[in-house]
C-alpha positions as CSV (number, residue, x, y, z in Angstrom):
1,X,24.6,-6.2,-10.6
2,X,26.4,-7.0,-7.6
3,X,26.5,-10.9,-6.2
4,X,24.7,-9.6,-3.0
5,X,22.0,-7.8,-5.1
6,X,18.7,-9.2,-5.1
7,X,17.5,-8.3,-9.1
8,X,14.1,-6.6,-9.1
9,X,11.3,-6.6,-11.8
10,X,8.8,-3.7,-11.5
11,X,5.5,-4.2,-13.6
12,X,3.6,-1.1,-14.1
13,X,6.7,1.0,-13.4
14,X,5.6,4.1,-15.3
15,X,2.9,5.0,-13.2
16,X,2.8,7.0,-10.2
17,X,3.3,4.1,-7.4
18,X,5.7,2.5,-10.1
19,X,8.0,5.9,-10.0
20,X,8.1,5.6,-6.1
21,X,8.9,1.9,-6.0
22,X,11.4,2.5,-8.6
23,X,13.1,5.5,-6.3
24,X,12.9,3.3,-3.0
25,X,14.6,0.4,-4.9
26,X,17.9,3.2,-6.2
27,X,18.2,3.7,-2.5
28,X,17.9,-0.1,-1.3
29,X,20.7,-1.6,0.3
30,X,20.4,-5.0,-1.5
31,X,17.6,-4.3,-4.5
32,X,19.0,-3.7,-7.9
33,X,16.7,-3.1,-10.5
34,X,16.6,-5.8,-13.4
35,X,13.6,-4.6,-15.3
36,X,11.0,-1.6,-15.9
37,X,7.9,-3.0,-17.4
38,X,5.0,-0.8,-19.1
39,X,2.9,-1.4,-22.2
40,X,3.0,2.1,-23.5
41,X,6.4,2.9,-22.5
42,X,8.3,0.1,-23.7
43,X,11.5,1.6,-25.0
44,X,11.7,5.0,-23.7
45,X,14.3,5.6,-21.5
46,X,13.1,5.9,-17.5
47,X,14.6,9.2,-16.9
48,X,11.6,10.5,-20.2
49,X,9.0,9.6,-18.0
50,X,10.9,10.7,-14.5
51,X,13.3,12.9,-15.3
52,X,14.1,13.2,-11.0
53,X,15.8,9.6,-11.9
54,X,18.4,10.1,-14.4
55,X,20.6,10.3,-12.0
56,X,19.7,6.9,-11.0
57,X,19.2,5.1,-13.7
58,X,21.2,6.7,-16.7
59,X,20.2,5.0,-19.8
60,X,17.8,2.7,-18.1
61,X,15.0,2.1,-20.9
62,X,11.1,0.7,-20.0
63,X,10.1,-3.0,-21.4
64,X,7.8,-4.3,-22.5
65,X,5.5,-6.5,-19.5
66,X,6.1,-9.9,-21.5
67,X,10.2,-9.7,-21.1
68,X,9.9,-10.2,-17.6
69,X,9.1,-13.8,-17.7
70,X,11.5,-14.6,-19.9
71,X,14.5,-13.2,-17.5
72,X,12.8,-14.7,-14.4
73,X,14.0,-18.7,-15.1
74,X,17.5,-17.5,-15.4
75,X,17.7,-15.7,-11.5
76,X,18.1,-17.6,-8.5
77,X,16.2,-15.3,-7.0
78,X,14.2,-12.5,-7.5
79,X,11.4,-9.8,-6.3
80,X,8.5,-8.8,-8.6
81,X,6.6,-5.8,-7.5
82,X,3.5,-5.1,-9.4
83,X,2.0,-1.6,-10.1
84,X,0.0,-2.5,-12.9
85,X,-3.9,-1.9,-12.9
86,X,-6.7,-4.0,-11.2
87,X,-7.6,-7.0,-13.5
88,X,-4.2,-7.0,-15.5
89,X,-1.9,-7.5,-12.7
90,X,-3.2,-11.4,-11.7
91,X,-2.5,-12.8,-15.6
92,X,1.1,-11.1,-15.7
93,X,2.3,-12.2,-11.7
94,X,1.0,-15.8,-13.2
95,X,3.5,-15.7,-16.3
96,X,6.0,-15.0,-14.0
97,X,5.3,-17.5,-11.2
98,X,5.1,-20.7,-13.6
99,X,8.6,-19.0,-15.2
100,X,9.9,-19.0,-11.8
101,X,8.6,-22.5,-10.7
102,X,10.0,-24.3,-13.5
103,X,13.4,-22.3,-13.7
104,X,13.6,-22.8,-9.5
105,X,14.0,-19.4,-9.0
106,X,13.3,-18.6,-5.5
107,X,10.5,-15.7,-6.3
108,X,8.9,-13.3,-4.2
109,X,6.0,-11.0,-5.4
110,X,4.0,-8.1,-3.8
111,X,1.2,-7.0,-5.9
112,X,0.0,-3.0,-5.1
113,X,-3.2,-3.9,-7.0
114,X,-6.1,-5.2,-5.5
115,X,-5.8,-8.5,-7.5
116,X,-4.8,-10.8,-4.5
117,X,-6.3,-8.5,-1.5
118,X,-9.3,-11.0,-1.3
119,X,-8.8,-14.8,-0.5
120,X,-11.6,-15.9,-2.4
121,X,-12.2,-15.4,-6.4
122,X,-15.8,-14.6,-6.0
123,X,-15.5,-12.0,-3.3
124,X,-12.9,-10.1,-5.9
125,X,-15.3,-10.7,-8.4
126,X,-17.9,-9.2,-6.3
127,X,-16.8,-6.2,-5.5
128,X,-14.6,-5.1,-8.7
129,X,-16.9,-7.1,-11.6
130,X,-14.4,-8.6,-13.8
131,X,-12.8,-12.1,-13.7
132,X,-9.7,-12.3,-11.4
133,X,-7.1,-13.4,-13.9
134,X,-5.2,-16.5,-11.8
135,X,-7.8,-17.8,-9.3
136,X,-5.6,-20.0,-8.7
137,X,-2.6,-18.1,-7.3
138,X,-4.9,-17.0,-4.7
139,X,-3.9,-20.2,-2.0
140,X,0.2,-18.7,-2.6
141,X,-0.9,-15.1,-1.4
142,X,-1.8,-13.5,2.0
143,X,-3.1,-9.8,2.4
144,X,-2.3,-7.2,5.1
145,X,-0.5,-4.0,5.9
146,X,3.1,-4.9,7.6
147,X,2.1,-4.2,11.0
148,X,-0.6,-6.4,11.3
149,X,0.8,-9.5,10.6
150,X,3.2,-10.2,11.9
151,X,3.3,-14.5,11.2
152,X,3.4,-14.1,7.5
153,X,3.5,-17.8,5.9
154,X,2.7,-16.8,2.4
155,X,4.9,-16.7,-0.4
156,X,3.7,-13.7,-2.0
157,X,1.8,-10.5,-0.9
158,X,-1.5,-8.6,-1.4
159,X,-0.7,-5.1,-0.3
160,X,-3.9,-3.0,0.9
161,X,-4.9,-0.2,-1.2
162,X,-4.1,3.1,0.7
163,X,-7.5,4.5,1.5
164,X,-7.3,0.5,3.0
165,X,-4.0,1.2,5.1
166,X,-5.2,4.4,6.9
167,X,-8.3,2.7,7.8
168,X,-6.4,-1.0,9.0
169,X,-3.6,1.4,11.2
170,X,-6.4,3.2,12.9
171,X,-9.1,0.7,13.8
172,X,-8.0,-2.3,14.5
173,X,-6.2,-1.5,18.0
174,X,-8.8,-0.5,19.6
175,X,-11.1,-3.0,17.8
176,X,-8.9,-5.8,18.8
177,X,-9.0,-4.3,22.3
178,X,-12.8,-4.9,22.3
179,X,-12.4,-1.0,23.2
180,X,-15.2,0.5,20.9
181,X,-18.8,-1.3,19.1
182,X,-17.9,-2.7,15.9
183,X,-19.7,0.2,13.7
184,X,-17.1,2.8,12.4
185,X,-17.4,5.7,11.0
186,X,-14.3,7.2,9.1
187,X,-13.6,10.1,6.9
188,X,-10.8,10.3,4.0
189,X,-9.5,12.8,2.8
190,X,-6.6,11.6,0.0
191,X,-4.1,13.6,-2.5
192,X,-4.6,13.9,-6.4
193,X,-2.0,11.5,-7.0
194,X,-4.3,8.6,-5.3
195,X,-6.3,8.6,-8.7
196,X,-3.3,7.6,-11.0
197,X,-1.1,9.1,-13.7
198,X,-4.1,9.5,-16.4
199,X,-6.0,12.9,-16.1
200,X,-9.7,12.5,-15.6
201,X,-12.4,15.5,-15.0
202,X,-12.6,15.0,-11.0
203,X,-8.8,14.8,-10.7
204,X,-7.9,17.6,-13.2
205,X,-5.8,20.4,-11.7
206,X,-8.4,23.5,-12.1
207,X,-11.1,21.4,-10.3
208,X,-8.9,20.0,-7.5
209,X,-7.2,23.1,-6.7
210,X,-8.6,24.7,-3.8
211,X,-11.4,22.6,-3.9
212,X,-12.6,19.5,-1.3
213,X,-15.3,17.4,-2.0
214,X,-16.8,13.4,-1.2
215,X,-17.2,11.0,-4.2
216,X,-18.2,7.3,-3.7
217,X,-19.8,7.9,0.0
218,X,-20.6,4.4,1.6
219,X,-19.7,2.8,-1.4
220,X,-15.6,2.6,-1.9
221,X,-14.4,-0.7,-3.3
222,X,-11.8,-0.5,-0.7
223,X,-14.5,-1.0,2.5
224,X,-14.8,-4.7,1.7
225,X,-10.9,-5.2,1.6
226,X,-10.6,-3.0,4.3
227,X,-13.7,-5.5,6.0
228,X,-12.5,-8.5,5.6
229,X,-8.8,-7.4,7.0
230,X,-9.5,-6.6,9.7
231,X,-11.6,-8.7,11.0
232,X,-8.4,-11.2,10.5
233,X,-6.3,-8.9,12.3
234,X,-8.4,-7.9,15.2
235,X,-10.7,-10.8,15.3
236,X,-13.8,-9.0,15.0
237,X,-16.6,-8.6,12.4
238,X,-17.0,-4.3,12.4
239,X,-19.2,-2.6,9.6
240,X,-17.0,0.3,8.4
241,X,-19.1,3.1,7.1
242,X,-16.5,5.3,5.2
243,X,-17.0,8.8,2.6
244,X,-13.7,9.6,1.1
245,X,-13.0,13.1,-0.1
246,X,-10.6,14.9,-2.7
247,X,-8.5,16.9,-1.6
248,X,-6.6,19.9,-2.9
249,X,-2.9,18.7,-2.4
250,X,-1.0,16.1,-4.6
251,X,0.1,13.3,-2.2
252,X,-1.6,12.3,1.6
253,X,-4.5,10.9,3.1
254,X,-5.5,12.2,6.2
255,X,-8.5,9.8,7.7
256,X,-10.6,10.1,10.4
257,X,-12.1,7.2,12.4
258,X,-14.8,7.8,14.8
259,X,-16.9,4.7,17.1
260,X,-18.6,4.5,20.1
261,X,-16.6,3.2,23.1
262,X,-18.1,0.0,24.9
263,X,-17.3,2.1,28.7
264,X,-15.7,5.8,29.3
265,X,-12.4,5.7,29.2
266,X,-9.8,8.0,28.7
267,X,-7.4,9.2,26.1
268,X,-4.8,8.6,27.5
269,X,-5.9,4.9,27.9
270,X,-7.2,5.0,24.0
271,X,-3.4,6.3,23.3
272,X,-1.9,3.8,25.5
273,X,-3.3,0.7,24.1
274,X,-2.5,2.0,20.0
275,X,1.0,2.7,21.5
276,X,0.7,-1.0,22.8
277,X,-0.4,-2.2,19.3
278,X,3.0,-0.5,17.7
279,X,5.2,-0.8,20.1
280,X,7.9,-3.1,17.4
281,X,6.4,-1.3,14.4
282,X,9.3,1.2,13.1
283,X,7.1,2.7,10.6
284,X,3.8,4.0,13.0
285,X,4.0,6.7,15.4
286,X,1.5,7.4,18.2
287,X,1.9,11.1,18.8
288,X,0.3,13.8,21.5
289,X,-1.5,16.3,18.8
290,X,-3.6,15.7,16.0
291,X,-1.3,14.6,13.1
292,X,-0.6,16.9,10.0
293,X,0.1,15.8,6.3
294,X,2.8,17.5,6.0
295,X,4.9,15.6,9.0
296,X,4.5,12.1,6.3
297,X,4.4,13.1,3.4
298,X,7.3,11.7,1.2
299,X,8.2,9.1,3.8
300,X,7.2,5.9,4.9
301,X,5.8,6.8,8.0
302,X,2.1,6.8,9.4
303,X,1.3,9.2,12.4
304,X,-1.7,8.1,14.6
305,X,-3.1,10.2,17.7
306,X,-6.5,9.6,19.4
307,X,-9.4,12.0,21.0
308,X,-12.2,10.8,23.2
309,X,-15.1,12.0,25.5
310,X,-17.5,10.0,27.6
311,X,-18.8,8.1,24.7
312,X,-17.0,7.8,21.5
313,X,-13.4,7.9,19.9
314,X,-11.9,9.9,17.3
315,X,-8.5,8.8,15.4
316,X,-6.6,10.1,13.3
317,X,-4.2,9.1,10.8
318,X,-1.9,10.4,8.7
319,X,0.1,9.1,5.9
320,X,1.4,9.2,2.3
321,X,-0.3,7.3,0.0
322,X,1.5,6.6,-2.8
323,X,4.4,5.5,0.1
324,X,2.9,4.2,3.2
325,X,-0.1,3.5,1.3
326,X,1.9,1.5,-1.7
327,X,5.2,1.7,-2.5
328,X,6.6,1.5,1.0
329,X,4.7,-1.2,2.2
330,X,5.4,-3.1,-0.5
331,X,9.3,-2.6,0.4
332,X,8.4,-4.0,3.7
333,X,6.9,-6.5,2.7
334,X,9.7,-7.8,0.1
335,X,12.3,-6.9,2.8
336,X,10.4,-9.5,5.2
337,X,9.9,-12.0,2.2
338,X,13.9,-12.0,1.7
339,X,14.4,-12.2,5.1
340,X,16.2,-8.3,5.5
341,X,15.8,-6.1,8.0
342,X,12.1,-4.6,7.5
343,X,13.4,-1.3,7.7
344,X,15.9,-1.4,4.7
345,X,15.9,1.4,2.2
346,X,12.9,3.0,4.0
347,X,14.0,5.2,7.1
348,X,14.6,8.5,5.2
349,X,12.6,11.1,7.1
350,X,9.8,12.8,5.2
351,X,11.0,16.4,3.7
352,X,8.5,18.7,5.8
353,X,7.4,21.3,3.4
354,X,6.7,18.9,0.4
C-alpha cells in the first residue's frame, strides 16, 4: 500500500453491491483495498466468489466482519463502506467508529444499507420493524444522493437505496421549482440484481425471464426514505405514490415520474430548469429523447429527460442500480468525504450492449 493510498474496508463485500464497490475501488486513483469482510465467506479467496477480479486482487482472501475493527486503530485514516444487510450494518459501523475514535484515526464511512437513511431511530424503526443497532450514531450521519447536497457537514453518509435515487434525481427539480403539486406518481421498473445475491422464487431466473410484473404497489419501504429526502432537498412536503416492477434484465431501473403542473408550461421549460438543477453535477445528464437502460448501464451515470402537455409532467430516469443506485454513489460520497475530486475512479463510460 502506497503512502498516498487511502486503505479501504468493505463490509458485506461478497454480495452484489459489495462486488461493484470492490471493482470501482481496483480502478481508484487513491483507494487501496485493506479488507474484504463477509460472514460466510471468511477465507475464501475474492477471485472464488468473482472470478472477473483475479486479476485485481490475486490472492486476496474474504475476512471475517470482526477483523475490521481491530485494523482500524492502527490507520491514520481510513474509508469503510458498508454492503452488509439492513439491521446488521448499524452494530458493525459502531465497532468500527469507537476503534477509530480511540485509535484517532480520521474515519469516513458510507453505509449502502438503509441503516442511517432516517435521522431519527423511531422513523427506521417504523418503517423496517427491527431495532436500529447504534441509535446513537445517527447525530454523526447525513443522508442524500451526491447531487443534492451539496453542504455536506456530516462525518459519515447514509446513501439512498436505488429505487430511492431514481426517484430523488427526478422529482426534486421541479419540486423545488414549485413547478408541479406535491402528489407524484412514479413507476419503477428495476433489474434482478436489485433483490440481492440470494435466489428467491420472485427473482429466480425462469420467472423473471421475459416476464414484467408490480410487487409492493404503494407500499415500498423506500417511499418514506425517499419522503423524507426530499422534502430536505427541495423544501417541500410531496406524497410520492410509487408501484415498482420486476423486470426481465439483470441490472437498471428505469423510473417514471408523473405530477400535475401548477400552470402550462413547456418542455422545453420543464428540461430547462432539470438542466439548471445539474448543471455542476458530472454524473446526471439531461438529454432530448426518452432515456434507455442500456445508455447507463455499468456506469455511474443517470440520464433524465422530461415530457409535458397542458397539465402534467412525465420524467424519466434512467440508471444502474447496483452503480448509480449504490456503489457509485457511495464512491462519491467517500471521494467528497476525503476531500478528492468527486469524480475519481468513476468516469468510465457505460459498455452499451451490456
Amino acid at each position: 500500500m502506497s503512502a498516498s493510498s487511502i486503505p479501504v474496508i468493505v463490509l458485506g463485500a461478497s454480495g452484489y453491491v459489495g462486488g461493484e464497490l470492490l471493482r470501482l475501488i481496483a480502478g481508484h486513483p487513491r483507494f487501496e483495498l485493506l479488507a474484504a469482510c463477509s460472514r460466510g465467506d471468511a477465507g475464501r479467496r475474492l477471485g472464488e466468489i468473482f472470478p472477473h477480479l483475479s486479476s485485481a486482487y490475486g490472492t486476496h482472501e474474504f475476512v471475517a466482519p470482526d477483523q475490521a475493527a481491530e485494523v482500524t486503530g492502527s490507520k491514520s485514516e481510513l474509508a469503510v463502506f458498508s454492503a452488509a444487510p439492513h439491521g446488521a450494518s448499524a452494530a458493525m459501523l459502531d465497532g468500527i467508529i469507537a476503534a477509530a475514535e480511540s485509535g484517532g484515526c480520521d474515519l469516513h464511512v458510507v453505509d449502502a444499507s438503509a441503516d442511517f437513511r432516517f435521522s431519527s431511530e423511531k422513523r427506521f424503526e417504523s418503517v423496517y420493524g427491527i431495532r436500529h443497532g447504534a441509535p446513537h450514531r445517527l447525530p454523526q450521519f447525513d443522508a442524500a444522493v451526491p447531487e443534492q447536497l451539496a453542504d455536506c457537514q456530516a462525518r459519515h453518509i447514509g446513501n439512498p437505496g436505488c429505487f430511492a435515487t431514481a426517484l430523488l434525481l427526478a422529482s426534486v427539480p421541479l419540486l423545488k421549482s414549485h413547478l408541479i403539486e406535491p402528489t407524484i406518481f412514479a413507476t419503477g421498473i428495476t433489474g434482478s440484481t436489485g433483490s440481492g445475491k440470494m435466489p428467491i422464487a420472485t427473482t429466480h431466473h425462469p420467472v423473471r425471464h421475459s416476464n414484467l410484473y408490480a410487487y409492493k404497489a404503494l407500499a415500498h419501504r423506500h417511499v418514506p426514505e425517499v419522503t423524507d429526502l426530499a422534502e430536505k432537498a427541495s423544501g417541500v412536503a410531496a406524497r410520492f405514490c410509487f408501484v415498482p416492477h420486476s423486470g426481465p434484465f439483470a441490472r437498471g431501473i428505469h423510473m417514471t415520474v408523473q405530477a400535475k403542473l401548477v400552470a402550462p408550461t413547456s418542455a422545453e421549460a420543464l428540461t430547462e430548469t432539470c438542466r439548471d438543477y445539474y448543471k455542476d453535477a458530472e454524473f446526471v445528464r439531461v438529454v432530448s429523447d426518452p432515456p434507455r437502460l442500456k445508455d447507463v448501464a455499468g456506469g455511474n451515470y443517470a440520464h433524465i429527460s422530461v415530457a409535458c402537455d397542458e397539465q402534467t409532467v412525465a420524467v424519466f430516469c434512467v440508471l444502474d442500480n447496483l452503480i448509480k443506485g449504490a456503489a457509485g454513489s457511495a464512491i462519491q460520497w467517500m471521494n467528497r468525504l476525503f476531500g478528492e475530486d468527486e469524480s475519481a475512479g468513476l468516469t468510465a463510460p457505460a459498455p452499451g450492449w451490456i
